[in-house]
C-alpha positions in Angstrom: 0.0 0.0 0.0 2.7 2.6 1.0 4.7 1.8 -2.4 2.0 2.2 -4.3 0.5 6.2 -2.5 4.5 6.8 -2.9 4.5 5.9 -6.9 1.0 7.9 -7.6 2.5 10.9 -5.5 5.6 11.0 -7.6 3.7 10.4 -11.1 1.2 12.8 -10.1 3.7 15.4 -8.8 6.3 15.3 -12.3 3.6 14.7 -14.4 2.4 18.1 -13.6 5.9 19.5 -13.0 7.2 18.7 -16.3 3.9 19.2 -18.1 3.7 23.0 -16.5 7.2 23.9 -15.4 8.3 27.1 -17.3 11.1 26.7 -19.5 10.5 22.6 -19.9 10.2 21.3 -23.5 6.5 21.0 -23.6 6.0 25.0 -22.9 5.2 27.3 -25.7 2.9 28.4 -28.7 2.6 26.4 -31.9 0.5 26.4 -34.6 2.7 24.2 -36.7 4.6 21.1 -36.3 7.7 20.1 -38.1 8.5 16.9 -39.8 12.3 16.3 -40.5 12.3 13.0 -42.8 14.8 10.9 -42.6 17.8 10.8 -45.2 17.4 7.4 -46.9 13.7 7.9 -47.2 12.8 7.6 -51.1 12.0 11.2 -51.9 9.0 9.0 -54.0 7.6 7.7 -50.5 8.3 11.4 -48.9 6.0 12.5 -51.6 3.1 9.7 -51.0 2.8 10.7 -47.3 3.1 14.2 -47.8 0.2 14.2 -50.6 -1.8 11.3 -47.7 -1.2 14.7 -45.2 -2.6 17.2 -47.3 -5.8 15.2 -48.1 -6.3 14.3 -44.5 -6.1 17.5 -42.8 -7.3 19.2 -46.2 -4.3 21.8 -46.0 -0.9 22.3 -48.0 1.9 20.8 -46.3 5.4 22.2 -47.7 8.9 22.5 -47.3 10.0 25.3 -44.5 12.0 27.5 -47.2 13.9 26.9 -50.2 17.2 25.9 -48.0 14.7 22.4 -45.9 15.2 20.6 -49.5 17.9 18.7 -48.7 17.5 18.7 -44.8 14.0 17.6 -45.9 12.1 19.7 -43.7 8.1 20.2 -44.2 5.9 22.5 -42.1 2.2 21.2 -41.7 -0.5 23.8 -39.4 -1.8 21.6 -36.6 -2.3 22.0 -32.3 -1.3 19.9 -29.8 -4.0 17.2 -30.4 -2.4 17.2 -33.9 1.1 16.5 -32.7 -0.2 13.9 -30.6 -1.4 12.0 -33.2 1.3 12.3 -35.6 3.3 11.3 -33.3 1.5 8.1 -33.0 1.0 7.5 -36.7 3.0 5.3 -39.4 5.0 8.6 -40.0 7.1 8.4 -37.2 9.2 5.4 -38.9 10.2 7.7 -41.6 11.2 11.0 -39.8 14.0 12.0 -37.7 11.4 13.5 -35.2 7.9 15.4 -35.1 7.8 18.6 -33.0 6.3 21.6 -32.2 7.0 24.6 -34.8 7.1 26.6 -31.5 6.7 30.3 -31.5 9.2 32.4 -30.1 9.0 36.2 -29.5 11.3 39.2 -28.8 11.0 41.0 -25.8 8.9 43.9 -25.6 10.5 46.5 -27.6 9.8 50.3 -27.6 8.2 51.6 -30.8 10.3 55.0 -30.0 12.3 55.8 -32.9 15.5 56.3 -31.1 15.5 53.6 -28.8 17.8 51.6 -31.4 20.6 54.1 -30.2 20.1 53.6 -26.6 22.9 50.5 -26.2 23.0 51.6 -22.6 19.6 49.8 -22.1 20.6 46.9 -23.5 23.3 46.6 -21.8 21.4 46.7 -18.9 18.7 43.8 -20.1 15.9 46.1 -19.2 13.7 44.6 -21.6 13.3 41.3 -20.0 12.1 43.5 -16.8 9.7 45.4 -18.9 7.9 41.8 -19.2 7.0 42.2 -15.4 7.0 45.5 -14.5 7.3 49.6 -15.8 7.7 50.7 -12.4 3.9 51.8 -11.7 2.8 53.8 -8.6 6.7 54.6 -8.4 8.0 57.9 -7.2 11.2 58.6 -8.1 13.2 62.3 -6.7 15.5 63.9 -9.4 17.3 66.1 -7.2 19.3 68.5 -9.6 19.3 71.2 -11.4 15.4 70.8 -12.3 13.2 69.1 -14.7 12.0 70.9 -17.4 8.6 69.0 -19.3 10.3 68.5 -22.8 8.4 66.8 -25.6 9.4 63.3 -24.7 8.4 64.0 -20.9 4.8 64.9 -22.0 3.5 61.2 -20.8 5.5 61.3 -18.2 3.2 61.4 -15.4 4.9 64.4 -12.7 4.4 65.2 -9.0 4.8 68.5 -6.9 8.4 69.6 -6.7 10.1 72.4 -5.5 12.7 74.7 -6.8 15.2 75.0 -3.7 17.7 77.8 -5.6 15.2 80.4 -6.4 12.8 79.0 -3.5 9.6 79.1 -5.6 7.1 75.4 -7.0 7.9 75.8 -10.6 11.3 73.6 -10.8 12.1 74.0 -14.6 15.4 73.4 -15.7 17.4 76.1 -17.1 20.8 73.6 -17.6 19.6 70.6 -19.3 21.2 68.3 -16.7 18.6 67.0 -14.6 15.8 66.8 -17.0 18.7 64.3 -19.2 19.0 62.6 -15.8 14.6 62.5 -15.4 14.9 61.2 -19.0 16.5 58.0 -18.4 14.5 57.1 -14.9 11.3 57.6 -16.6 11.4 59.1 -20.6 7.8 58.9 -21.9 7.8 55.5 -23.7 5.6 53.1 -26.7 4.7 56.9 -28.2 6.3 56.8 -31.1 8.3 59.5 -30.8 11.9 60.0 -29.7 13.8 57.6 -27.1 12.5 55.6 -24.1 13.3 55.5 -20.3 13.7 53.1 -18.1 10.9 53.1 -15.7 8.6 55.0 -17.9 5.4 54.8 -16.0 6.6 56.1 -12.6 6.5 59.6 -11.5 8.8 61.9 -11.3 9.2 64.7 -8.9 11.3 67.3 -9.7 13.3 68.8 -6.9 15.7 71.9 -8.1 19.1 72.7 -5.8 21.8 73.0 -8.4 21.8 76.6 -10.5 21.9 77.0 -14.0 25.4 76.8 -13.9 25.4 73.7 -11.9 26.2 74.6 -8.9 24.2 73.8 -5.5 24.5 74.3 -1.6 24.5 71.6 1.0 21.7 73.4 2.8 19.3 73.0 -0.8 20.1 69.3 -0.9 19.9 68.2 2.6 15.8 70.1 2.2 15.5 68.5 -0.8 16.3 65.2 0.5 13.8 65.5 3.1 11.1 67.1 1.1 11.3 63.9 -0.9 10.9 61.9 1.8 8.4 63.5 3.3 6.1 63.9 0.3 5.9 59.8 -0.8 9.3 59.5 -2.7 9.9 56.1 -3.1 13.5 56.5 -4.8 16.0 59.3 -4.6 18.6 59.9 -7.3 21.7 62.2 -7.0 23.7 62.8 -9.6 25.3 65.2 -8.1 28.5 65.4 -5.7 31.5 66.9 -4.0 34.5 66.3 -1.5 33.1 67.3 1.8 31.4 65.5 4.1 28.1 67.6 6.1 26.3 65.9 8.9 23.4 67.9 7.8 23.2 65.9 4.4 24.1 62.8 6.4 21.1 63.5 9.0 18.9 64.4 5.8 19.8 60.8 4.5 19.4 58.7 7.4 15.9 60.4 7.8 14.7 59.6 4.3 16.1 55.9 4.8 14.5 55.6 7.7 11.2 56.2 5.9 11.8 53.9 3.3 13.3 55.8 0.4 16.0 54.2 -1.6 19.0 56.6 -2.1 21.1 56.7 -5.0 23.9 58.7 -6.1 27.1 59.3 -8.7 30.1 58.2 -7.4 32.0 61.3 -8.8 34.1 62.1 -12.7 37.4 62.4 -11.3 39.0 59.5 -11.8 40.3 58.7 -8.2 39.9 55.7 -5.9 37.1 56.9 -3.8 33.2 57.9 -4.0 32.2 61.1 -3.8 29.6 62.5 -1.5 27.1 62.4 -1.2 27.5 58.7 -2.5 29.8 57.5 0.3 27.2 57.9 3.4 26.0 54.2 4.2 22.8 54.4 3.3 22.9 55.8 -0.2 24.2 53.4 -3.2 26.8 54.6 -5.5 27.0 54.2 -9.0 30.4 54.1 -10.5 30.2 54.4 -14.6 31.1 51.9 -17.8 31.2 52.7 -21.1 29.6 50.6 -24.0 32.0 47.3 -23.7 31.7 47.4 -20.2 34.4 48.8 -18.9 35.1 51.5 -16.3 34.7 54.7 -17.9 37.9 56.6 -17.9 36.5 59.7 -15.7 34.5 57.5 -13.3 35.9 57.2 -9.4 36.4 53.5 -8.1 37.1 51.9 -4.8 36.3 52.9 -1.9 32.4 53.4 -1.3 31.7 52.0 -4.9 28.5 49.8 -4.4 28.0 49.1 -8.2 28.3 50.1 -12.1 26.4 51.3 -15.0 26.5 52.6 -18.3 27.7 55.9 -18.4 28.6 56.7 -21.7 31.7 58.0 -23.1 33.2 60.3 -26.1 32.6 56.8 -28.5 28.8 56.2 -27.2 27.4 58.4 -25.2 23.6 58.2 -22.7 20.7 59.5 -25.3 18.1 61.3 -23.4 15.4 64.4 -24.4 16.4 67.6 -22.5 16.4 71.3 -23.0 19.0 73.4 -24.8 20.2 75.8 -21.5 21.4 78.5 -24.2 17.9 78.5 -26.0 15.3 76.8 -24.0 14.5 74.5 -26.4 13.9 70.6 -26.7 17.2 68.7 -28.2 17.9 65.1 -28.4 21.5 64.8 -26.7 24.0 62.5 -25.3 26.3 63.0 -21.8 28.5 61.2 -20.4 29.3 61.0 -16.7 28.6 59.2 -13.5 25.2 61.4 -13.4 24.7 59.1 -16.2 25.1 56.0 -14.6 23.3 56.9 -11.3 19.6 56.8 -13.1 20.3 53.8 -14.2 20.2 52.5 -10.5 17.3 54.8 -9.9 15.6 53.4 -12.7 15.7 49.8 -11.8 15.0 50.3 -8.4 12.0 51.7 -9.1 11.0 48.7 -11.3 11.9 46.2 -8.4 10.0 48.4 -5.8 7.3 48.2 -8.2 7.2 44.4 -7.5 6.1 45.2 -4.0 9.9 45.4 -2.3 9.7 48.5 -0.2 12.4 48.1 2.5 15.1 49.8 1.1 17.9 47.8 2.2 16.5 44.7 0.7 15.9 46.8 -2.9 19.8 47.8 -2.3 20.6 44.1 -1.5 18.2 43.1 -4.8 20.4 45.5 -6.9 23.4 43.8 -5.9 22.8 40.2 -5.7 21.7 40.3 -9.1 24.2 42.4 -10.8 26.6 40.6 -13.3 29.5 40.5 -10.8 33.3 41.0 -13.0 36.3 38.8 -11.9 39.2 40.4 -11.2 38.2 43.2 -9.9 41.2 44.3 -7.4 40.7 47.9 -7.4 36.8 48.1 -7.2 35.9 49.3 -10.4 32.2 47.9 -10.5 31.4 47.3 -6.8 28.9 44.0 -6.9 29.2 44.5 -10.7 27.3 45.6 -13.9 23.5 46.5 -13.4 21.0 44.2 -14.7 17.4 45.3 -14.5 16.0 41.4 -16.1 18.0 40.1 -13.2 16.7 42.0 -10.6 13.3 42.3 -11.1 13.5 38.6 -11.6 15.2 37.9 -7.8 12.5 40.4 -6.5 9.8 38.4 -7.7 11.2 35.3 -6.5 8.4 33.7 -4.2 5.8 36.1 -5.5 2.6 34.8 -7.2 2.2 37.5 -9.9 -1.2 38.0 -12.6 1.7 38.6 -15.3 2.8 35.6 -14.3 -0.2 33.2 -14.0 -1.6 34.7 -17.0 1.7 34.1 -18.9 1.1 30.2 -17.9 -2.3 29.8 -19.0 -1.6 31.2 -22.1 1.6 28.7 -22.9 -0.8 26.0 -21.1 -3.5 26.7 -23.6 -5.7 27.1 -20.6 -6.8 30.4 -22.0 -8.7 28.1 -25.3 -12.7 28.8 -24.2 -13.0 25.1 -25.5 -11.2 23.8 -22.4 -13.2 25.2 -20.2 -17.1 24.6 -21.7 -16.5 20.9 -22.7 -18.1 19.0 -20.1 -20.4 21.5 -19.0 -20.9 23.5 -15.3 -20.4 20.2 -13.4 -16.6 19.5 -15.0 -16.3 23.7 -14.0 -14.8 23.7 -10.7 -12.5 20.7 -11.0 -10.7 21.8 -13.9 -10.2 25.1 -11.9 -9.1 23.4 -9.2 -6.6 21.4 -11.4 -5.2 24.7 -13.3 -4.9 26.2 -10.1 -3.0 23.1 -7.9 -0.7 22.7 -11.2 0.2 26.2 -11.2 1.0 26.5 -7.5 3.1 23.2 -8.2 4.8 24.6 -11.0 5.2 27.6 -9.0 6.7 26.4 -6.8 9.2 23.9 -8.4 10.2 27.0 -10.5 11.1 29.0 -7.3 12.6 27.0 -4.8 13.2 23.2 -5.9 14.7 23.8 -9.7 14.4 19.7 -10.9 17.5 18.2 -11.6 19.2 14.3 -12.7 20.7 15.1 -8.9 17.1 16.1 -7.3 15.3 13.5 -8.8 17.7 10.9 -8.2 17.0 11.6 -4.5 13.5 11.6 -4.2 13.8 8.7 -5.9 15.9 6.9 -3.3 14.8 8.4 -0.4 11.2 7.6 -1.0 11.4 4.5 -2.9 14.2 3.5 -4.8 14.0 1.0 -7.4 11.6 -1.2 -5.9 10.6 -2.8 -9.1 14.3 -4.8 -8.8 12.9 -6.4 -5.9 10.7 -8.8 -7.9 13.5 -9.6 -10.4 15.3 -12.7 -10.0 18.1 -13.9 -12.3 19.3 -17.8 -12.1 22.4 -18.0 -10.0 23.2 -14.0 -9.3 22.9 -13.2 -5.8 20.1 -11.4 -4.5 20.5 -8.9 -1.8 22.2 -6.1 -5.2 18.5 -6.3 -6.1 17.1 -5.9 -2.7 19.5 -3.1 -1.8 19.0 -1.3 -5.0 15.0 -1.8 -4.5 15.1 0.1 -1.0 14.5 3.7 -0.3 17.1 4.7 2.1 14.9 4.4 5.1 14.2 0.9 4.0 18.3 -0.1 4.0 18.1 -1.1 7.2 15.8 -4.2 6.5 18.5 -5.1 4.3 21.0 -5.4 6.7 19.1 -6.8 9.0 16.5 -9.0 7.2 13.9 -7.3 9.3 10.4 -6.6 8.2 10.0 -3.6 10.3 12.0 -0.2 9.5 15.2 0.6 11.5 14.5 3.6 13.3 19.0 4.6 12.7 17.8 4.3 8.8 14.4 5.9 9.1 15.2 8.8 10.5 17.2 12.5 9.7 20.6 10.6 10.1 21.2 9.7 6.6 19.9 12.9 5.2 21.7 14.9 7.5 24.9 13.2 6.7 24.8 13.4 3.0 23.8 17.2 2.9 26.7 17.7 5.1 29.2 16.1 3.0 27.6 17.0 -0.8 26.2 20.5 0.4 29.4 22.3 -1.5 28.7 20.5 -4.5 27.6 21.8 -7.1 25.5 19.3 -8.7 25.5 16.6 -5.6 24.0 18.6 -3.3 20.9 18.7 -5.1 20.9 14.8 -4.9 20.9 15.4 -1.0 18.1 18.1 -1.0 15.9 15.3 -2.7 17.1 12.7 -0.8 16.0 15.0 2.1 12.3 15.5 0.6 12.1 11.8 -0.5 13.1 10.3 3.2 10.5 12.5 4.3 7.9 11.5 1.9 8.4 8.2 2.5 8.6 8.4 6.5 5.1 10.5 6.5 3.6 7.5 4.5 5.0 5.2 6.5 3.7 6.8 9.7 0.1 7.2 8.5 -0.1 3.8 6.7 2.2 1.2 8.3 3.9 2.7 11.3 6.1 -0.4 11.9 9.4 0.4 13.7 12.2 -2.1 15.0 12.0 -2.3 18.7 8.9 0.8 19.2 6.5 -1.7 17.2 3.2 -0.1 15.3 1.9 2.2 17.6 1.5 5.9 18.4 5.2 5.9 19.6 6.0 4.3 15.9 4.2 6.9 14.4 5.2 9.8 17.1 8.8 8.7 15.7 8.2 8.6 11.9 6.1 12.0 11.8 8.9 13.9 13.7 11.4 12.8 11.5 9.2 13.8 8.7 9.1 17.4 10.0 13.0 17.2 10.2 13.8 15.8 6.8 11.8 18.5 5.5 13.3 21.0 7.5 16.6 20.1 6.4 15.9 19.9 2.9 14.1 23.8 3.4 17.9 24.9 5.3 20.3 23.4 2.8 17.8 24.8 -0.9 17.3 28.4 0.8 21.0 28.1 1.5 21.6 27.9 -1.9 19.4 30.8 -2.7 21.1 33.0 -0.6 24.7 32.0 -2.2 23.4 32.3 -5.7 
């Protein structure tokens, strides 16, 4: 009886997992299937079936393009129940395989015009976060030298400012500066005209303390600092810096950290081994700058207070934003190049990943880092935790989360969404099927976040839950048998091997084994998976065992049998839970 609830679990539970686990080969959209024919198939018989094909599904199947001739490759429409059946069919003999014609799709891509000369965004993989999140409900701070509402701003949704210098609401720009640096956080974006920005549907509040020469007192940034905070900022940038520290800017900081703003700033343009302030205070993040191949821009500081890079531009590709002409007034399309550059990069992203609900703003800071691309041989702390990458961290910040983006994206590459599915059968096959969409998503959910299936995980659950019991019942004429009997146990189950004992051995069924393998294959890379599942698999088979045939080696079949197995059920899952979110937090 156990062996056989242990075998349904485990069909049940891959079934599903490798039926609805993103990223698995059976994912995806098709409306096509390809048929690779074999090589020494008689172009004459290739002919017959395709001709058999055409009449059957009353369609045109043809070669793929002009270069499938000789890799005799033919395209015929079809769904999943098609595939099926070819599969199935006499056609199989004569192909090389029959698969989905699969659709693939780039990443959401800005229809503004420009955007095909922003490499810095790119370089930064912020399209894959644009699949999750544009930073919505967002406020982001530009404290600089103003933000003047240029044509590629007009969709930009803005909040109250302030204009420290002249002490007055309307915080224009008159240098061009921060509304470049307001262009890249949040540049209106999908309207067709000029470039785009990174976080292009959060607001921006424009806060005014440099002059239009660029210039700015501590006093104008430590109020500005504040006023942010105090008016619903969610994310401060700074590009903006100088070589002396001022406890009033520090105060001003710790106060807007302490009420959840995230704090970003440039590390500073002249090329020396420390951050500049107000980037090195500990609870702001500075931004040191790259250039297009990655590399520490030639002007950007390094070392000491450098938390992590991004693009800054330099004189061969420089940061593409809308701002205003200080010597006119008007609206040009420019590029800069500096660590204020890099800094909104930062901003940007973190507005995206507070947009996924992350609002302690040491954790977005820890986000930001954890999932940069981290550079080897960095001695001199060029890069901090490394190269920004929006994709990344948006990713790690949705980690755990159950998102509509991301249930809707399953049913759709599930073909749940097909109105078929749901009326065959009627109202009374209604709620089950919604009960099975919604227990295979949670299961693929959560294989996908915290138990990614391996050879190595799956060969534990395997033997710590069943083993190969199927070698039990094989016999072979003069071998001897206890291989097959050893082979057929699940770890908890070794001990009746050793023993000859019916009943389990409570040393074997217990945390021991587990807890000995995960200590000596947890710095493995690939083993220590094998020891996670082993983990799970004991405790499957010990929580079976305890509700079904509680049967221990000197505690017989009682309540103290059962006390024993359901405890170290609870254990074996615990250590299993340690040794994967141990992983997490090293990857």
């Amino acid at each position: 009886m156990k062996k056989l609830v242990l075998l349904c679990l485990f069909i049940l539970g891959i079934g599903f997992a490798l039926f609805n686990f993103k990223g698995l080969a059976q994912q995806g959209e098709f409306d096509s299937i390809i048929l690779d024919f074999k090589q020494e198939v008689p172009i004459a018989k290739i002919s017959e079936e395709i001709q058999g094909l055409s009449q059957k599904y009353n369609q045109q199947v043809n070669l793929n393009s002009i270069f499938s001739i000789n890799d005799r490759i033919y395209i015929v429409e079809g769904d999943r129940e098609t595939l099926q059946e070819l599969k199935r069919s006499p056609l199989k003999q004569d192909t090389e395989y029959i698969e989905a014609n699969y659709l693939y799709h780039a990443l959401e891509v800005p229809n503004d015009p420009e955007y095909s000369k922003q490499w810095n965004f790119r370089n930064i993989n912020v399209e894959q976060a644009w699949d999750e999140t544009k930073g919505d409900g967002i406020t982001v701070a530009v404290i600089d030298t103003g933000v003047s509402k240029v044509p590629d701003l007009k969709l930009t949704n803005f909040v109250k400012g302030y204009d420290f210098v002249n002490d007055k609401d309307d915080a224009s720009d008159d240098n061009g500066h921060g509304t470049h640096v307001a262009g890249t956080i949040a540049q209106s974006t999908n309207n067709g005209y000029g470039v785009a920005g990174i976080a292009y549907k959060a607001n921006i509040m424009p806060l005014k303390v440099l002059s239009g020469s660029g210039g700015g007192t501590i006093a104008d940034i430590a109020e500005a600092i504040k006023f942010a905070a105090d008016n619903d900022a969610d994310v401060i940038n700074m590009s903006l810096g100088g070589g002396g520290a001022s406890h009033m800017i520090e105060e001003a900081i710790k106060y807007a950290h302490s009420k959840g703003v995230v704090i970003i700033a440039a590390a500073g343009n002249e090329g020396r081994n420390s951050s500049s302030y107000p980037a090195r205070y500990p609870d702001v993040m500075s931004v040191s700058a790259t250039d297009a191949a990655g590399d520490k821009a030639s002007y950007s500081n390094f070392g000491a207070g450098v938390d992590i890079s991004a693009p800054g531009g330099s004189e061969t590709g420089k940061i593409i934003q809308n701002t205003v002409d200080p010597s006119s007034g008007e609206s040009v399309f420019v590029g800069f190049q500096g660590t204020s550059m890099a800094a909104p990069h930062v901003a940007g992203v973190a507005a995206l990943v507070r947009a996924t609900g992350v609002e302690d703003p040491t954790e977005v800071v820890n986000i930001l880092k954890q999932s940069s691309r981290r550079v080897q041989e960095d001695h001199l702390n060029h890069f901090g935790s490394g190269h920004l990458d929006a994709g990344a961290a948006v990713k790690l910040a949705l980690k755990g989360k159950i998102t509509f983006n991301d249930f809707f994206r399953w049913l759709r590459k599930s073909g749940y969404l097909n109105l078929g599915f749901w009326l065959d059968g009627g109202a009374v096959a209604l709620l089950p099927k919604l009960g099975m969409v919604i227990g295979s998503y949670l299961l693929a959910w959560f294989l996908r976040n915290y138990l990614p299936f391996t050879l190595g995980l799956n060969g534990g659950l395997i033997f710590g839950s069943s083993g190969l019991f199927v070698l039990q019942g094989l016999y072979i004429f003069d071998l001897p048998q206890w291989p097959m009997r050893l082979f057929g146990s699940s770890i908890p189950e070794l001990g009746n091997v050793v023993m000859g004992h019916s009943s389990l051995n409570p040393i074997f069924a217990s945390v021991l084994i587990p807890f000995i393998l995960t200590a000596l294959l947890l710095a493995h890379p690939t083993l220590k998976w094998f020891a996670i599942g082993s983990s799970i698999g004991v405790a499957a088979c010990l929580g079976v065992s305890a509700i079904f045939d509680p049967q221990l080696w000197l505690l017989g079949d009682g309540a103290i049998a059962s006390t024993y197995l359901m405890v170290n059920t609870v254990l074996c899952f615990g250590l299993a839970y340690l040794a994967s979110q141990r992983e997490r937090q090293r990857a």
